[in-house]
Structure formats: structure tokens, C-alpha cells
C-alpha positions as CSV (number, residue, x, y, z in Angstrom):
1,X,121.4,139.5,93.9
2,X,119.2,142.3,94.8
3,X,115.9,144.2,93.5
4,X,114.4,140.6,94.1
5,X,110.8,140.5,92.6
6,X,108.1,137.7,92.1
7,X,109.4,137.0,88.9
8,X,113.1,136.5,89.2
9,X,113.0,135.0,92.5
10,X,112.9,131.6,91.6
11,X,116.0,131.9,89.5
12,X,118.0,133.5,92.5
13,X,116.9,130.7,94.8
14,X,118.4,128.0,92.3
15,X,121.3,129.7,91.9
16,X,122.0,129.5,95.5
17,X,121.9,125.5,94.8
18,X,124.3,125.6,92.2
19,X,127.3,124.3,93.7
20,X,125.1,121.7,96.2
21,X,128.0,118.9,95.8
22,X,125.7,115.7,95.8
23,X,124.2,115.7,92.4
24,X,120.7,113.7,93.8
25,X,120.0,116.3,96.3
26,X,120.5,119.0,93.7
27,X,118.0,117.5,91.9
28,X,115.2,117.2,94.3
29,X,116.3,120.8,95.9
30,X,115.6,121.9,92.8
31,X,112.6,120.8,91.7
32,X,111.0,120.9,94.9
33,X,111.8,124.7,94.6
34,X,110.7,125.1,91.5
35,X,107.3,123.3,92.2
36,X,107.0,125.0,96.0
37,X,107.2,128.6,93.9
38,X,105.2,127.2,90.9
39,X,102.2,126.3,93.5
40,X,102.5,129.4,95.4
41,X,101.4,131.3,92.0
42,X,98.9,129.2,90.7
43,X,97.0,129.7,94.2
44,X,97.8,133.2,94.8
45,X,99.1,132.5,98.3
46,X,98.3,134.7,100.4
47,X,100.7,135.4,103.4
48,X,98.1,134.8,106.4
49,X,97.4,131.4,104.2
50,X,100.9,131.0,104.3
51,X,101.5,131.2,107.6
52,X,98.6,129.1,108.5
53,X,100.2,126.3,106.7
54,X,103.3,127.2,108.7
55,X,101.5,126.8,111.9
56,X,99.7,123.4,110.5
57,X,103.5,122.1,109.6
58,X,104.4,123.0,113.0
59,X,101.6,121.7,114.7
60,X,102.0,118.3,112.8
61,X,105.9,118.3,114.1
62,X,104.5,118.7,117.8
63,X,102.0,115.7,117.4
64,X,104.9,113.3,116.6
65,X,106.9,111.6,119.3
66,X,108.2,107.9,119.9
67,X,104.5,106.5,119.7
68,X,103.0,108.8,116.7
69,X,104.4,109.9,113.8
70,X,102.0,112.7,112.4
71,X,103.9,113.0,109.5
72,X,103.7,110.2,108.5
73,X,99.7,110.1,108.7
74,X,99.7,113.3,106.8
75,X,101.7,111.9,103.9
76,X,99.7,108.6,104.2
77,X,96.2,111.1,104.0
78,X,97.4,112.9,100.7
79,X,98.2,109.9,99.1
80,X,102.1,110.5,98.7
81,X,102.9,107.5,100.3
82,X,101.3,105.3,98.1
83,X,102.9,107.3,95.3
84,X,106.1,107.0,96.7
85,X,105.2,102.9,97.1
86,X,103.8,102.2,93.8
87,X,106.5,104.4,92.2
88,X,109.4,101.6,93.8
89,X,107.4,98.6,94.0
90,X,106.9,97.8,90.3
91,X,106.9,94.2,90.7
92,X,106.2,91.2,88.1
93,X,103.2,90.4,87.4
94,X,102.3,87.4,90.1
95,X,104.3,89.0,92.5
96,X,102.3,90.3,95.9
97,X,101.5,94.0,96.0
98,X,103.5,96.3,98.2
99,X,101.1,99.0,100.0
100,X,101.8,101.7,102.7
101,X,103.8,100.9,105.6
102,X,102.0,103.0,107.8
103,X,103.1,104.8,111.6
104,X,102.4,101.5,113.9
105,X,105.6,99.5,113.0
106,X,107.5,98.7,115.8
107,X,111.2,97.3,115.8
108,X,112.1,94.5,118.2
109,X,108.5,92.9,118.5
110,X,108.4,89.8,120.2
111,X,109.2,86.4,118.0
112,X,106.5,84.0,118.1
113,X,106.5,80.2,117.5
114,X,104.5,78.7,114.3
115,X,100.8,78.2,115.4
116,X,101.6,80.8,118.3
117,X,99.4,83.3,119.5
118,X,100.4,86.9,118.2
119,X,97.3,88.7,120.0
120,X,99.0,88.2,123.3
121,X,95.8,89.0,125.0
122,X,94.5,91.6,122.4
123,X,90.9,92.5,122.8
124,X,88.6,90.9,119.7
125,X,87.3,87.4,118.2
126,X,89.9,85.0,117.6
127,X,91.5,84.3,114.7
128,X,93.4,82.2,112.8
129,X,96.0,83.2,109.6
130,X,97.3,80.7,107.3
131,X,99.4,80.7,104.4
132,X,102.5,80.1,102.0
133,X,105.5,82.0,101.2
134,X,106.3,81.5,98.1
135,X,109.2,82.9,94.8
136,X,108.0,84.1,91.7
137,X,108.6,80.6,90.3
138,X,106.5,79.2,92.7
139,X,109.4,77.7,95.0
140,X,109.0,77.3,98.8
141,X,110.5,80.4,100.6
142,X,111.6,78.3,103.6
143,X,112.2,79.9,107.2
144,X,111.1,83.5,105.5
145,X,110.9,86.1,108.4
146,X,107.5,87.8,109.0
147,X,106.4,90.5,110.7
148,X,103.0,91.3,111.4
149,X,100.9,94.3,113.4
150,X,97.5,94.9,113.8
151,X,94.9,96.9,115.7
152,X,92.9,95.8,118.0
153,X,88.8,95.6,118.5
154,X,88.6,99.0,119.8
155,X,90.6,100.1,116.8
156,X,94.0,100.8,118.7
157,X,97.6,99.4,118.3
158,X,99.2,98.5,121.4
159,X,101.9,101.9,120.9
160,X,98.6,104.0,121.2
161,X,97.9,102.6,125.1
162,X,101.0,104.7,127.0
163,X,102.4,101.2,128.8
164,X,101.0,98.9,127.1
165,X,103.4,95.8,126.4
166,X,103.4,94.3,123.1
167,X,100.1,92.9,121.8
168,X,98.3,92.0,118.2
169,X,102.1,91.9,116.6
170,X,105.0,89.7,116.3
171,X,107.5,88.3,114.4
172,X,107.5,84.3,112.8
173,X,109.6,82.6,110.8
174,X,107.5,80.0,108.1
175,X,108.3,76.7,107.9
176,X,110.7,74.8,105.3
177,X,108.0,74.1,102.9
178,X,107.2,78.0,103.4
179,X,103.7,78.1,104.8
180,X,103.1,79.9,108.2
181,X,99.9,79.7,110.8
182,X,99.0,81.4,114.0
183,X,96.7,83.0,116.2
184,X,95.7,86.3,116.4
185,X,92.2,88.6,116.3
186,X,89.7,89.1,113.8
187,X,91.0,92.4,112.0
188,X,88.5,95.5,112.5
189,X,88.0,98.4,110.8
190,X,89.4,101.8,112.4
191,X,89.9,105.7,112.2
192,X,93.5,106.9,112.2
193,X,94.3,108.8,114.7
194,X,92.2,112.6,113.9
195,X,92.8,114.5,117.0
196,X,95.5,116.1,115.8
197,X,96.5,118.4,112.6
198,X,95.7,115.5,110.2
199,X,92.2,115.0,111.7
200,X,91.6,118.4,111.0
201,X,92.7,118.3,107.5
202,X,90.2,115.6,106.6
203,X,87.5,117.5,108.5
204,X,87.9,120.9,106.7
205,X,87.5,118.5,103.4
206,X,85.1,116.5,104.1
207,X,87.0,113.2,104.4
208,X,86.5,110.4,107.0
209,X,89.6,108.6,109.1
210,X,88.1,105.4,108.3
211,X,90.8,102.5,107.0
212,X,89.4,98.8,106.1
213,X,90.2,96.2,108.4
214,X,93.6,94.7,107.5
215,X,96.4,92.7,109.0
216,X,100.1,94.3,108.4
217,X,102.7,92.3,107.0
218,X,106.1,92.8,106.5
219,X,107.8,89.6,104.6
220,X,112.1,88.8,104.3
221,X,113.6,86.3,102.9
222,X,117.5,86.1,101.3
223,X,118.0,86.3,97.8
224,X,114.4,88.7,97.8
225,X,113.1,91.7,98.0
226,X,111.2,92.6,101.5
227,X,107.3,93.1,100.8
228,X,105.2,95.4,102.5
229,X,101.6,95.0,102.8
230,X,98.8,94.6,104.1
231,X,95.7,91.8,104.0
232,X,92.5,93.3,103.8
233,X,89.2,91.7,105.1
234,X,86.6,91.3,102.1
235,X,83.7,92.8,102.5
236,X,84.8,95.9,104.5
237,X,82.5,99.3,104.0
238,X,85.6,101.0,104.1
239,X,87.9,99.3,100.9
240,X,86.5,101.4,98.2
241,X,87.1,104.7,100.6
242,X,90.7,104.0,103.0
243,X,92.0,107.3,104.2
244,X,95.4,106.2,103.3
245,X,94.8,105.4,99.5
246,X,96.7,101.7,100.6
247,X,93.6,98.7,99.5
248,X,95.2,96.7,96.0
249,X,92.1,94.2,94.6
250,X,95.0,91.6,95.2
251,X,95.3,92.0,98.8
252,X,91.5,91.5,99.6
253,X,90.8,88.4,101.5
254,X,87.9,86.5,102.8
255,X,87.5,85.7,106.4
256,X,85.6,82.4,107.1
257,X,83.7,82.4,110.6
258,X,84.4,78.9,111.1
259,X,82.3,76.7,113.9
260,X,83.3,77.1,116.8
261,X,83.3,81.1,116.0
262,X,86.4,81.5,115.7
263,X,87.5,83.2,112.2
264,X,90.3,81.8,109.9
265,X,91.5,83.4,107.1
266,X,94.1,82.5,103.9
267,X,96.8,84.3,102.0
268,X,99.8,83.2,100.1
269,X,102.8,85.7,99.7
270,X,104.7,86.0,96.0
271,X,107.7,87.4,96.7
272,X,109.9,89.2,94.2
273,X,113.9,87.6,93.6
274,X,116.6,90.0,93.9
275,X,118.1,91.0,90.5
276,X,121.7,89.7,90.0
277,X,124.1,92.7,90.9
278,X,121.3,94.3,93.3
């Protein structure tokens, strides 16, 4: 097609999609360029704009690498990963929340005994985590597998310190009767990482890095669906105002300075059965 103009443009695009063999990727081909064009002429995009948000796409591409995914960050700033996790998490009511699953995550972390100490020399107050795993019928999930990550008291995950071994994260398995305990750090509240595109995203809008103190969790179990979520610490400046859009009323915990200054805190987890056929 030629003579292209802005008004027929769109159409030639889409037409180019037509015979796109998988009928899912059609879909979101297509509707991503019909929004992409629909957005570009409510704004009035101009073409230096234009190729400032190239060079802010690029820039975000640069930033990641095998400790930091910028991408992700900038997804988890404009909300769209909570979208995308509130759009597939509709669970039952009584079921645990499922929030963000943020850039941290590491695969192979280090297994760690019940009662074990998950800090592994972690900078910040100790601090103990208790709780159940539990179905939506209340039965005992026993032996479910957890993972858990958290930053430390400067804020950082162990990825973030180039040579750092693993620290503040692990993986458990609860007991038969379904309830877990061990040792880690009081959880802190810290800025994502803002040195980078993302960072200057929330600056040119106003927006702090700031994300509540929380402990990560990532629950599985047979026969259920895996959770992902986080625990937040009560009374954190930060809950009503998380970068990421992640905090659920739900997952808001108290933790209890205990007497000897160490912290404990408690949290069950509901998890969700896989549906028959699944």
C-alpha cells in the first residue's frame, strides 16, 4: 500500500498481521497496535518526544543485566505488574493475596533447615518468622516448599553487592502439620534501585522510590496453585505510597519486638487448590 497518511496507517499496519499464524499473538499484535497508534494521537507525539522515549527504552535495555532487570522495575513503577497480577490471581475469597514478584528472585537459593537462619549473616535486627500453610479448607499443607528474599538493613539484596554470596533468602520446606519458623532480619523499608532510567522517571513526576518493608514469599505445594507475595510490616510510612503499587490490607503484619530485642513476626498462608483438569 502506498500514499500512506495519518489516517489510514493504522489499517495498513494490521493488515500486515493478517496472516500472523498463532491466533493469541494476533490478538495482542493487534491491539497493542491499535492502542500504540491510538496514544500517539491523543498526545500529539511529537517526533523529538518520540525519540526521547526511544532513547529511554534503550537506556532501560542497557541498565539490565544478570543482577538488574530495569524492565522489570519500570513495569513494576507504572503499575502494570500489579495489573497483570491482579488480572490472574483472582482467588477465593480466604485465599492469600498474590502481589508483584519483583526483580530480586533468584533461582537455586540455598535450602535451609526448619528454625534455620535465612539471613546468613545479613546486616539488621534479628528476626524471627512463624507460621502455617494452609488449603482453602483449612487442611495442613504438609512439607509445602517456600521461598523467601529480602533486603537487608541498608536496603540492598545480596544480587545488588557484585560477589556477594547468598544472604537474607532461602528456600524451606514446612513441616507435616504445615507450619514453618526461622530466622532471618527485621524487614526495612527501601528505595528501588533510581539511578537509572526508572529513577528518572519517578523524579520527572514527582514520585519517590520508597517500598514498605516486606518479606518475599514465594509458596508450592502439589495439588495448588504457587502464591506470590509478599508480608508487609504494619506500621510502615511507606504502605499507603509503595512505588510498585504491590501492599494488599491482607498482607499487612505486625512485628512484635519481643524481650530480648529480637523481633518475631506471624503469618499463615491460604493457598488456592488446583481446579480438576488444570
Amino acid at each position: 500500500m502506498r500514499n500512506l497518511t495519518q489516517d489510514n496507517i493504522t489499517q495498513a499496519v494490521l493488515a500486515r498481521l493478517a496472516d500472523t499464524p498463532d491466533p493469541r499473538l494476533k490478538e495482542i499484535m493487534t491491539s497493542l497496535v491499535q492502542h500504540l497508534h491510538s496514544f500517539a494521537r491523543e498526545v500529539k507525539l511529537t517526533e523529538g518526544e518520540w525519540m526521547r522515549g526511544i532513547e529511554f527504552l534503550t537506556r532501560t535495555g542497557q541498565m539490565c543485566d544478570a543482577n538488574r532487570q530495569e524492565f522489570i522495575l519500570l513495569s513494576d513503577t507504572l503499575g502494570l505488574s500489579m495489573l497483570t497480577v491482579a488480572m490472574n490471581n483472582d482467588k477465593p475469597a480466604g485465599c492469600t493475596e498474590a502481589t508483584v514478584f519483583g526483580p530480586f528472585y533468584v533461582e537455586g537459593a540455598p535450602g535451609v533447615d526448619l528454625g534455620g537462619d535465612v539471613a546468613n549473616g545479613a546486616a539488621g535486627v534479628p528476626c524471627e518468622v512463624r507460621g502455617q500453610v494452609r488449603g482453602l479448607d483449612g487442611e495442613p499443607v504438609a512439607g509445602a516448599e517456600l521461598h523467601v528474599w529480602q533486603a537487608d538493613a541498608d536496603g540492598k539484596y545480596d544480587v545488588q553487592r557484585p560477589g556477594q554470596a547468598h544472604q537474607a533468602r532461602g528456600v524451606l520446606h514446612a513441616a507435616r502439620d504445615g507450619r514453618f519458623h526461622f530466622r532471618s532480619i527485621l524487614a526495612e523499608a527501601y528505595p528501588i534501585p533510581d539511578d537509572g532510567p526508572v529513577g528518572d522517571m519517578l523524579k520527572a513526576t514527582k514520585r519517590h522510590p520508597w517500598r514498605p518493608a516486606h518479606l518475599h514469599f514465594m509458596v508450592k505445594a502439589p495439588g495448588y496453585e504457587t502464591l506470590t507475595t509478599h508480608v508487609f510490616r504494619n506500621g510502615d510510612a511507606y504502605l499507603d505510597s509503595d512505588a510498585v503499587f504491590g501492599v494488599r490490607q491482607s498482607l499487612v503484619a505486625d512485628w512484635v519486638r519481643q524481650p530480648d530485642g529480637r523481633y518475631l513476626v506471624e503469618y499463615d498462608f491460604v493457598l488456592n487448590p488446583v481446579k480438576a483438569g488444570a
